[in-house]
GULUM-484858 format. One record per residue (C-alpha): x, y, z; residue number from 1. Coordinates in steps of 0.05 Angstrom, whole numbers. Each point is the difference from the previous one (the first is absolute). Layout:
// residues N
+--------+--------+--------+------+
!      x !      y !      z ! resi !
+--------+--------+--------+------+
!      X !      Y !      Z !  NUM !
...
+--------+--------+--------+------+
***
This chain:
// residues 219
+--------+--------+--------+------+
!      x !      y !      z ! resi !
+--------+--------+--------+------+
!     -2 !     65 !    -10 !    1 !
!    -24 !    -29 !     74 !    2 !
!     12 !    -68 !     20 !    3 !
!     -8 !    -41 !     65 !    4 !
!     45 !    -39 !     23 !    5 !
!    -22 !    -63 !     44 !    6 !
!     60 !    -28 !     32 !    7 !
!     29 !    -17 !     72 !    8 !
!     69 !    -10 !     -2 !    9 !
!     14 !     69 !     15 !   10 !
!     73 !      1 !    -24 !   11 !
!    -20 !    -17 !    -71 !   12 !
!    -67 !     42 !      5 !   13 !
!     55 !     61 !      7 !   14 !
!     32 !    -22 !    -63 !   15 !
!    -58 !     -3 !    -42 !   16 !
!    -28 !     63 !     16 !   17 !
!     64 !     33 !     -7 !   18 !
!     13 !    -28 !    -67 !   19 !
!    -74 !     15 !    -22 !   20 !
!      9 !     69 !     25 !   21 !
!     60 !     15 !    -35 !   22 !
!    -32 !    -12 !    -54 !   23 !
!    -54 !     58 !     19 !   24 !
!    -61 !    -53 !     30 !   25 !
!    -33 !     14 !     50 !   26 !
!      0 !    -61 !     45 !   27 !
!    -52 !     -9 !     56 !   28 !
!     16 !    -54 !     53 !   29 !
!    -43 !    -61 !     37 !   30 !
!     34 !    -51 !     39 !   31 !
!    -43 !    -50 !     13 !   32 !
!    -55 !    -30 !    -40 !   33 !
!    -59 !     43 !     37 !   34 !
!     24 !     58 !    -20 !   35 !
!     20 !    -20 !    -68 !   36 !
!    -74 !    -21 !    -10 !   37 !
!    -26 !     65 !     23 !   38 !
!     52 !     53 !    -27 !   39 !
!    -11 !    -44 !    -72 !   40 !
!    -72 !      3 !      3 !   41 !
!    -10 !     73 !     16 !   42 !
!     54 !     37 !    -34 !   43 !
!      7 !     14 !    -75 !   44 !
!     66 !    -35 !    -12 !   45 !
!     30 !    -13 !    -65 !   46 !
!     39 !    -61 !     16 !   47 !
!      7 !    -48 !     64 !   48 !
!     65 !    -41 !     13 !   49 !
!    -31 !    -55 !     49 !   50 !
!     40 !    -42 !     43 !   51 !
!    -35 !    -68 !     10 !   52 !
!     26 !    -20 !     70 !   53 !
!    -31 !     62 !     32 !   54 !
!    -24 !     -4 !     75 !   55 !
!    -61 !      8 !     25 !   56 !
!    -36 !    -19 !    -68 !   57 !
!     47 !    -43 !    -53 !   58 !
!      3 !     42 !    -74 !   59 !
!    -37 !    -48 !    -35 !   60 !
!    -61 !      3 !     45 !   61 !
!      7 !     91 !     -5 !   62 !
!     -1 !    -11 !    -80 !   63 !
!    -51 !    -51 !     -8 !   64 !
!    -40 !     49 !     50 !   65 !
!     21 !     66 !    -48 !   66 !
!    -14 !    -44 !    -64 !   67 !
!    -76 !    -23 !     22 !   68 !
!    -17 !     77 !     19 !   69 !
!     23 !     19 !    -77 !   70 !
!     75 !     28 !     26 !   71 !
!     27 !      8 !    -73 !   72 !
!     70 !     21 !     31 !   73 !
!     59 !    -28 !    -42 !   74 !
!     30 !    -54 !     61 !   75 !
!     72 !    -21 !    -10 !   76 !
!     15 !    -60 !     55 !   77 !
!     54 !     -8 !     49 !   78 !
!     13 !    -66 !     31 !   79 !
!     49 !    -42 !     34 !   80 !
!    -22 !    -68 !    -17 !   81 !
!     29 !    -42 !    -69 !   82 !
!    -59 !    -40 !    -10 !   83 !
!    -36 !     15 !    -76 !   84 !
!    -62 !    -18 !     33 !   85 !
!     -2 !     66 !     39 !   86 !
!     30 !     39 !    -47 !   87 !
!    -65 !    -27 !    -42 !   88 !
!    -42 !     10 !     58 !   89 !
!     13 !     74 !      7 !   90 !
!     -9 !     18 !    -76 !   91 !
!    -56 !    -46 !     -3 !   92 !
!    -36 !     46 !     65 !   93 !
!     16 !     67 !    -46 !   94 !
!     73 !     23 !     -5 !   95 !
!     32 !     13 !    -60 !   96 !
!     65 !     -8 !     18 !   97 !
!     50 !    -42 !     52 !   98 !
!     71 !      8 !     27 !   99 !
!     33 !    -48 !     35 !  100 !
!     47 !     18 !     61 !  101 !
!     52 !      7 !     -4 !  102 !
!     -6 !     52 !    -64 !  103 !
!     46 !     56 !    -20 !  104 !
!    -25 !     67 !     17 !  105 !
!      8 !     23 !    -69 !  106 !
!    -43 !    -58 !    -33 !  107 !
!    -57 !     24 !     51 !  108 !
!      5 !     75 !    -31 !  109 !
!      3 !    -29 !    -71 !  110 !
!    -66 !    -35 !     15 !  111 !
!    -32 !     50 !     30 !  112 !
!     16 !     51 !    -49 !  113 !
!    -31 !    -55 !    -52 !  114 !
!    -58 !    -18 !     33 !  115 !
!    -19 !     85 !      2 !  116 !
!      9 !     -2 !    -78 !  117 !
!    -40 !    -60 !    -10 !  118 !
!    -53 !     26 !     43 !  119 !
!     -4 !     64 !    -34 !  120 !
!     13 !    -26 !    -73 !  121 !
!     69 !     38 !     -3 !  122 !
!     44 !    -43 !    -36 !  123 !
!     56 !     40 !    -11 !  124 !
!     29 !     39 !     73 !  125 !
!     31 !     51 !    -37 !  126 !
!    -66 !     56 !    -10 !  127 !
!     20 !     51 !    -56 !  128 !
!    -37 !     58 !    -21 !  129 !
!     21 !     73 !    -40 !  130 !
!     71 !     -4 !     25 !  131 !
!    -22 !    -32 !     71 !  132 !
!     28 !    -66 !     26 !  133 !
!    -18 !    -39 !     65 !  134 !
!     29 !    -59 !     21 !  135 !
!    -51 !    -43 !     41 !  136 !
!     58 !    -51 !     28 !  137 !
!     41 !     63 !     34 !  138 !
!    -49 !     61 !      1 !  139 !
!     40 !     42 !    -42 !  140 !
!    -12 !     52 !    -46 !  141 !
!     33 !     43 !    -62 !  142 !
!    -20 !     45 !    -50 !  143 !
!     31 !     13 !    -63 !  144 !
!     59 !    -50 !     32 !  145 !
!     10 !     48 !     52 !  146 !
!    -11 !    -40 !     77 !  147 !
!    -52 !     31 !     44 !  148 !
!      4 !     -2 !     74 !  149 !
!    -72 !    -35 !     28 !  150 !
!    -19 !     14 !     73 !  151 !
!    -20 !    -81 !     32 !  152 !
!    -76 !     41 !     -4 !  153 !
!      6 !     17 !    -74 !  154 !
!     18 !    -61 !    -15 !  155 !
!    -53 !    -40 !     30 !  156 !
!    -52 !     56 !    -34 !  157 !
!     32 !      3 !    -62 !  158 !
!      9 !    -88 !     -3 !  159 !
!    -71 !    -11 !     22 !  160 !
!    -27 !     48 !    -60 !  161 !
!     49 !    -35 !    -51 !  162 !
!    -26 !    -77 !     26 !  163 !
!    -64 !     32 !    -10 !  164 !
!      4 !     44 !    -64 !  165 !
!    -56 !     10 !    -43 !  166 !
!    -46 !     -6 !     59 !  167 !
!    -30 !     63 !     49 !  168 !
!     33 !      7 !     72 !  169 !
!    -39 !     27 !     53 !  170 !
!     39 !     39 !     57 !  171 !
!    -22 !    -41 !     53 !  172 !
!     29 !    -77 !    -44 !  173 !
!     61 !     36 !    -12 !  174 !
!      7 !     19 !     86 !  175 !
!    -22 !    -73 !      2 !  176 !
!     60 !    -31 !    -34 !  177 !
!     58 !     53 !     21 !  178 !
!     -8 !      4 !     79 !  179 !
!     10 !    -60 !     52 !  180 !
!    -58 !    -33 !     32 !  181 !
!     15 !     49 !     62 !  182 !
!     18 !     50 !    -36 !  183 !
!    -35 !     78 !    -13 !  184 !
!    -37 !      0 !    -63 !  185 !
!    -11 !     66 !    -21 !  186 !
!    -25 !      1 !    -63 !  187 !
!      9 !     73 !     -9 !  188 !
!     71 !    -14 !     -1 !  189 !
!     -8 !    -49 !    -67 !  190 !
!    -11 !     68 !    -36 !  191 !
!     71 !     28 !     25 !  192 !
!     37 !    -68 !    -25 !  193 !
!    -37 !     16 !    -68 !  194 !
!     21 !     68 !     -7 !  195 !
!     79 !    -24 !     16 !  196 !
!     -1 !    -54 !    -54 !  197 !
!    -33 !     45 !    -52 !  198 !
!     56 !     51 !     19 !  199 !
!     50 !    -56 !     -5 !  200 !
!    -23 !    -43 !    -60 !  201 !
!    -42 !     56 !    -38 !  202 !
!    -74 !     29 !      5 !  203 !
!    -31 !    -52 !    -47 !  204 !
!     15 !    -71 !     31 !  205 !
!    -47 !     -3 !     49 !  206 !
!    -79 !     24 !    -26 !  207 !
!    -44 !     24 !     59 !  208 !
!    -70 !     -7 !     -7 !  209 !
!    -27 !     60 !     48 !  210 !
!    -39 !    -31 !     57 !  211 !
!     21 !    -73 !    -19 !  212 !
!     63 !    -18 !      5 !  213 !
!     72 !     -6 !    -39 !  214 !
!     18 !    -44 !    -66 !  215 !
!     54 !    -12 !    -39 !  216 !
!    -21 !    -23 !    -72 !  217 !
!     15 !    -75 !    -25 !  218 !
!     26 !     26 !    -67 !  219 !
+--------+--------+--------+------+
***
């Protein structure tokens, strides 16, 4: 799953994006509320954590902006300032959800990881299917109890098709979602990840519809 990350205190940007990418995100960068505004606007992300005391542009200003041009984007907020009224103000403009600094790093991944299963209607983060599980907090995998060792790219191929099951993947979403913003997005390559996880998980998890795309059934 892809997510931007809109913050300027570079020493905690690092520790975000580390955590999120441990967790096998892929985590695009903007330091300054310009560049959150654009990258947000013109990229198909899946979530946004949004610092409100950006430069350049403040964070409530980029969402408001993002919300009125029908930006649907799940927004989690970050913000330094104790006041409820801004807290109010920035889910009032469009987030749907807020952190106040200073927050644990873990709490952040725990809402994050929520936030993706609320926004694909995935209650449960364990995904289990004919001897299959995936576990959406940590990116890993087993069948029949037995651990299975995900490349970072499987992972983000085979999470994105779970958040998304029951409904058809085209090559070029799925490049979308796995590769940074500056990235190479070869979507030829999405067929190679394929072939691993059906070698690794078995041949009938993930359906290809010739010409369309990938799915994995909602069961």
């Amino acid at each position: 799953m892809r997510i931007l990350l809109a913050e300027d205190e570079l020493v905690l940007c690092d520790q975000i994006k580390k955590v999120l990418m441990a967790e096998g995100r892929i985590v695009d960068v903007a330091n300054d509320g310009q560049e959150a505004c654009f990258m947000g606007a013109t990229e198909p992300y899946d979530m946004i954590i949004l610092d409100l005391g950006l430069p350049i542009r403040d964070g409530i200003s980029v969402l408001r902006e993002w919300r009125s041009n029908g930006v649907a984007t799940p927004v989690l907020i970050l913000t330094a300032r104790d006041g409820w009224s801004d807290r109010v103000e920035g889910l009032d403009a469009g987030a749907d959800d807020y952190l106040t600094k200073p927050f644990h790093l873990p709490e952040l991944a725990a809402r994050v990881r929520a936030s993706l299963r609320r926004s694909s209607g995935r209650a449960n983060p364990l995904f289990e299917r004919d001897g299959v599980v995936f576990d959406t907090r940590l990116g890993r995998a087993s069948v029949h109890g037995v651990p299975v060792d995900l490349t970072s790219q499987e992972v983000a191929v085979l999470s994105y098709l779970v958040h998304n099951a029951g409904r058809l993947i085209s090559r070029t979403e799925l490049s979308e979602h796995i590769y940074e913003y500056d990235g190479d997005r070869d979507s030829n390559t999405i067929a190679v990840f394929i072939n691993r996880l059906r070698k690794k998980l078995g041949p009938d998890l993930i359906q290809t519809m010739r010409g369309r795309g990938y799915m994995i059934d909602r069961g």
